[in-house]
N, C-alpha and C positions, 0 to 999 in steps of 0.2 A: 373735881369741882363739886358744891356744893348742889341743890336741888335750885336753888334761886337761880344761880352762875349757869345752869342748866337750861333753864327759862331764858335766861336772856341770849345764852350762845344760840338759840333756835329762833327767835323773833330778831333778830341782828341780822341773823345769814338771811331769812323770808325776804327782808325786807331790801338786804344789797341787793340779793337776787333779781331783785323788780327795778332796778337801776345800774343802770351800766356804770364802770367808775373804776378806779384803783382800790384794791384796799389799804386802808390807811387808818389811824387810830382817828383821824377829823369826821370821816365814813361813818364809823363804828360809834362816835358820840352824838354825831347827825341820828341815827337811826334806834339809839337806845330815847333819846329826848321823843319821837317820833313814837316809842312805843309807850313813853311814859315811866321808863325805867329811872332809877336814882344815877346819874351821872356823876363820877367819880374819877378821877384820872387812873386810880388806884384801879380800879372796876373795869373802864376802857381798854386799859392795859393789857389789861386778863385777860379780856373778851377778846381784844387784837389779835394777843399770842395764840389764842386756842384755834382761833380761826384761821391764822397764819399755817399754826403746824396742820389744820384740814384742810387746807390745799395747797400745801408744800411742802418735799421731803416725804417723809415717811412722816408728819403726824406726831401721834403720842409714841411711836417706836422710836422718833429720831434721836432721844439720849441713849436709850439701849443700843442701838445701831455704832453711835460714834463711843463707846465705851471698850477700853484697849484690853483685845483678847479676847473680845467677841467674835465667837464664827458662826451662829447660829440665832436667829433670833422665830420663833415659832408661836403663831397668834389662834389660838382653839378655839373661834368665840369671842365673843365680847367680853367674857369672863378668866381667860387665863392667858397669859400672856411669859412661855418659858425662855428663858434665853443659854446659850453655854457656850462659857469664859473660858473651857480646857479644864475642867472641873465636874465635867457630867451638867445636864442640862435641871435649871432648878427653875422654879416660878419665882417671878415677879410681882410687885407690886402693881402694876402695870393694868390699867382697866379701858376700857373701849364705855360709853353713854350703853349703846346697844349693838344691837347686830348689825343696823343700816348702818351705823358708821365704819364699821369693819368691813363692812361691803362698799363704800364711800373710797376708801382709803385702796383697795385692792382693784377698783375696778382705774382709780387715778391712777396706782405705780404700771399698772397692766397699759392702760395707754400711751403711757410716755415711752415702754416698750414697743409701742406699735402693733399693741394686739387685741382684740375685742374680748371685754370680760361682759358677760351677762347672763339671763335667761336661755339664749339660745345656745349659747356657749358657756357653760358654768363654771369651764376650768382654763387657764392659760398658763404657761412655763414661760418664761422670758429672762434674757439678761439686760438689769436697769442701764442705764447711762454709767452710772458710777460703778459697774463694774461687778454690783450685787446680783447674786442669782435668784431671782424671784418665783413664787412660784401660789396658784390659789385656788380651791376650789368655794365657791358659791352655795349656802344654804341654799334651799332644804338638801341639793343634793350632798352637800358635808352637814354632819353634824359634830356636836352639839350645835354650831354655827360656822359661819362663813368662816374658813382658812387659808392663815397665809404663812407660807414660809419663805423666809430669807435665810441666803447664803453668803454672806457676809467673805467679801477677799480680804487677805494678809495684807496687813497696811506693809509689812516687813518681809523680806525671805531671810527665811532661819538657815542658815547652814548646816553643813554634818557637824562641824563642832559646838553649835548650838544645840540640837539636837542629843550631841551628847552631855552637855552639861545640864541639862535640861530630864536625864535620865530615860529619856525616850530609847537613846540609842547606847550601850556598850562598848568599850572603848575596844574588844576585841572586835566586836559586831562591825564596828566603825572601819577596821582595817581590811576586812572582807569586803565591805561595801565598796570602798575606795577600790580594792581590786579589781571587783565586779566592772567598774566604770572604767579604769585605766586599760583592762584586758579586751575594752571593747563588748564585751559579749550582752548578748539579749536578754533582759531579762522583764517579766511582769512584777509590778506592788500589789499584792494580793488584800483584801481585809474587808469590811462590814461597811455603813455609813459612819463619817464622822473617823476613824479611825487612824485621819494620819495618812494618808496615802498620797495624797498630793502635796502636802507640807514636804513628807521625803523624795517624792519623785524631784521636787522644786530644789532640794539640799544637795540629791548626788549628780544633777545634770549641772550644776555650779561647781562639781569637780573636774568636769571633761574641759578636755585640753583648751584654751581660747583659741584654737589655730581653727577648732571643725566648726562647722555650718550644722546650728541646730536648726528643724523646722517643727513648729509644735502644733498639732493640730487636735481643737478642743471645740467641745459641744456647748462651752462656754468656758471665755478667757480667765484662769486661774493660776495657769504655771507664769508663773513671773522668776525664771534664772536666773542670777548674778552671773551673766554670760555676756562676752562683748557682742557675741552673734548669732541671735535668735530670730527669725521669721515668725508669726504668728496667725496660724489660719482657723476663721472661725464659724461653725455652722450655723444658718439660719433659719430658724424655721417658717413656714409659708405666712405669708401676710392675712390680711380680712377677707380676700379675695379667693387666699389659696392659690396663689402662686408666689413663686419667688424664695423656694426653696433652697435651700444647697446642704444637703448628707455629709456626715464625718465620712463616710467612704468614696463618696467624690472629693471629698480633700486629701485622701491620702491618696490618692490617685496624682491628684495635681499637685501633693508635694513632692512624690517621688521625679516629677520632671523640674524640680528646684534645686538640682545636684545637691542633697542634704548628706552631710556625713552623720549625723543621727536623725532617724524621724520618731519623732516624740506622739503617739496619740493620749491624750492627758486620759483621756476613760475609754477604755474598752467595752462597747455596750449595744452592737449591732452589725450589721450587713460588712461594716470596716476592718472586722475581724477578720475575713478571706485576706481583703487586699494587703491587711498590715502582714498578715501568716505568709505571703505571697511576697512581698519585699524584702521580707528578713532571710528568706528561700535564695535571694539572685540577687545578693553581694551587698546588700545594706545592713552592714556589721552594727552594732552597739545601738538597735535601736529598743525602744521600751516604752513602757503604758504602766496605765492601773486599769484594775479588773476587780469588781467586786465579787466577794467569795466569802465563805466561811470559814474557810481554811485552805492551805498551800495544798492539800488533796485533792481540795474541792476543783481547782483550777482547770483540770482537764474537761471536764465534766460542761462547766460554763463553758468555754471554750465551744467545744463539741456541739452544743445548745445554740449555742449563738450561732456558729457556720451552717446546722444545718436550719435553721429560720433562714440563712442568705442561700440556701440551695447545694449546700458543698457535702456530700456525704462522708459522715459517721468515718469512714477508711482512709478517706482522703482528706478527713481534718484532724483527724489522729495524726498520719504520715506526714504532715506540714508542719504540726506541733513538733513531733519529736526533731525534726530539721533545724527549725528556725528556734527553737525558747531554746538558753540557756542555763536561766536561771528564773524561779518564784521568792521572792522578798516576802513573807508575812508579814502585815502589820497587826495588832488589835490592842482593845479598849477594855483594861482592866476595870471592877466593877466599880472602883473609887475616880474612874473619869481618866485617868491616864493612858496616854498614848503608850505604843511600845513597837518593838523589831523581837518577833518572838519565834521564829526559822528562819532558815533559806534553805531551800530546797532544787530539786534539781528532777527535768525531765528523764522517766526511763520505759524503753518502749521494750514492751513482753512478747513473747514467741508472736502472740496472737496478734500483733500489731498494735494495741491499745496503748495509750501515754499513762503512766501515773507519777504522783511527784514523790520520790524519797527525799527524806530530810536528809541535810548534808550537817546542819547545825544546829541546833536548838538556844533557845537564850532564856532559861526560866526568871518568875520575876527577882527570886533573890539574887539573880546575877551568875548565876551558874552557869557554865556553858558544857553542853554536851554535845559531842559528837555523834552522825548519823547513820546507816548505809551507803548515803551519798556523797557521803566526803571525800572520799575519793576520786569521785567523778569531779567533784569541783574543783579540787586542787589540778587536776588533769588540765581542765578547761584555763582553770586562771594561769597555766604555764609554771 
């Protein structure tokens, strides 16, 4: 909008403000004649909609948001506004009046969350109503300005054969995967942000048999299976008050008394790591996660990290790993924005007791596949 169109979306909102009422475009031409502005149906209009998207929806994000094969939309400021289609993240056209509007807009998706965005609190995580994962922190303590990002869920789940026609996946890649699932065995999605790892977690638990009982439990709801039979459990985090919490590892706790023949934790990323290492130890076959990592080596290392912040020592998260993982799936993010399955690799524990991951496979990008150290071990495993 223009500097004028500027002028008057600010003496519009002052003035509904000061009277209670619906809005409505009759509101909006009441109050533009009241400020002496040019009344125009054309004008009205404008002024309706803009005021419309600041205080509903996302705003000026909401055409980026409903735009197909968005999973990311990311606000730096009043001034940049990136979004990524599955093509690497590019800037928009997309502009915010100023900073108080970006901070308008963030402190509204944060409450309809049920969470307090402000001065005292600068930053909030939530999952919206619809399913987006929101997320913001507050000038000055962000800069250049107030920040928000959204997480945008799959309007669709992609299958494995999606996935391969889509060149993410390998049609050899494809047939070990399928194995991996059908043989039951455990395994992590390993990869970076953005990467792909929940899209394939989401592809190969759509190949497990319809007869088992999946139970997914996520820090925020994003695995959506083409499964007849999925439970879905999901963490909260504490209200204004600060109570009224519930931990990804008190949900794998209470999924494990939901007789799940798989238990699914969508992200690996805390204290839940013991229980899930602990379940897969005492007969809960083919269960799996994602885990963020730099590489399928990197794996144990995280791992290892994470158990002991839950108190589990160094020896004895090593000896749980090498029990319970099967199998590391790599995913990662070529520098032209493409997703990809670029190992699988395989637990191997050394004299000294320590886990590290051998490659059993490799998938370079021009389609080449090579074989590992650990190929052997896999082919063992998959029967």
């Amino acid at each position: 909008m223009g500097e004028l169109e500027a002028g008057v979306i600010d003496d519009v909102r002052e003035r509904l403000a000061a009277t209670p009422g619906d809005l409505s475009p009759h509101r909006v031409a009441e109050a533009m004649r009241a400020a002496g502005r040019p009344v125009g149906d054309a004008t009205v209009l404008a002024v309706h909609d803009a005021l419309r998207r600041d205080v509903l929806g996302s705003g000026p994000l909401e055409p980026l948001l409903r735009q197909p094969g968005v999973t990311d939309v990311l606000v730096n400021g009043a001034d940049q506004v990136w979004i990524d289609d599955g093509d690497g993240l590019r800037l928009t056209p997309v502009r915010f009046r100023d900073d108080a509007a970006v901070r308008r807009l963030a402190q509204r998706l944060a409450s309809t969350g049920g969470r307090r965005l402000d001065d005292a609190t600068p930053y909030a995580d939530v999952r919206l109503p619809d399913g987006t994962r929101f997320h913001a922190v507050l000038a000055p303590t962000s800069r250049p300005g107030t920040t928000i990002s959204l997480r945008v869920p799959s309007a669709r789940t992609f299958s494995l054969t999606d996935l391969v026609a889509a060149g993410s996946v390998g049609r050899e890649c494809a047939e070990v995967l399928g194995a991996i699932v059908e043989s039951r065995l455990a395994f992590l999605i390993s990869g970076g942000t953005g990467s792909g790892k929940t899209t394939l977690l989401a592809a190969l638990l759509g190949l497990v048999d319809p007869s088992e009982r999946m139970v997914l439990v996520e820090d925020a709801s994003e695995l959506r299976p083409t499964h007849p039979h999925v439970l879905g459990l999901e963490a909260r985090p504490a209200n204004i008050e600060g109570a009224g919490e519930i931990t990804l590892n008190t949900l794998v706790r209470q999924a494990l008394r939901m007789r799940p023949d798989r238990l699914v934790v969508g992200e690996v990323r805390g204290a839940e790591v013991v229980d899930l290492l602990a379940a897969l130890n005492t007969g809960h076959a083919g269960g799996c996660g994602t885990l963020h990592a730099n590489s399928a080596g990197d794996v144990p290392a995280r791992i290892e990290a994470l158990a002991a912040a839950a108190g589990l020592p160094r020896d004895a998260a090593h000896s749980q790993l090498a029990s319970a993982l099967d199998a590391v799936i790599h995913v990662a993010r070529a520098p032209d924005g493409r997703r990809r399955v670029t190992q699988i690799g395989v637990p191997v524990r050394s004299s000294s007791g320590i886990v590290s991951i051998a490659a059993a496979v490799e998938f370079g990008p021009d389609g080449r596949v090579s074989r590992g150290p650990g190929s052997g071990q896999l082919a063992e495993r998959l029967g």
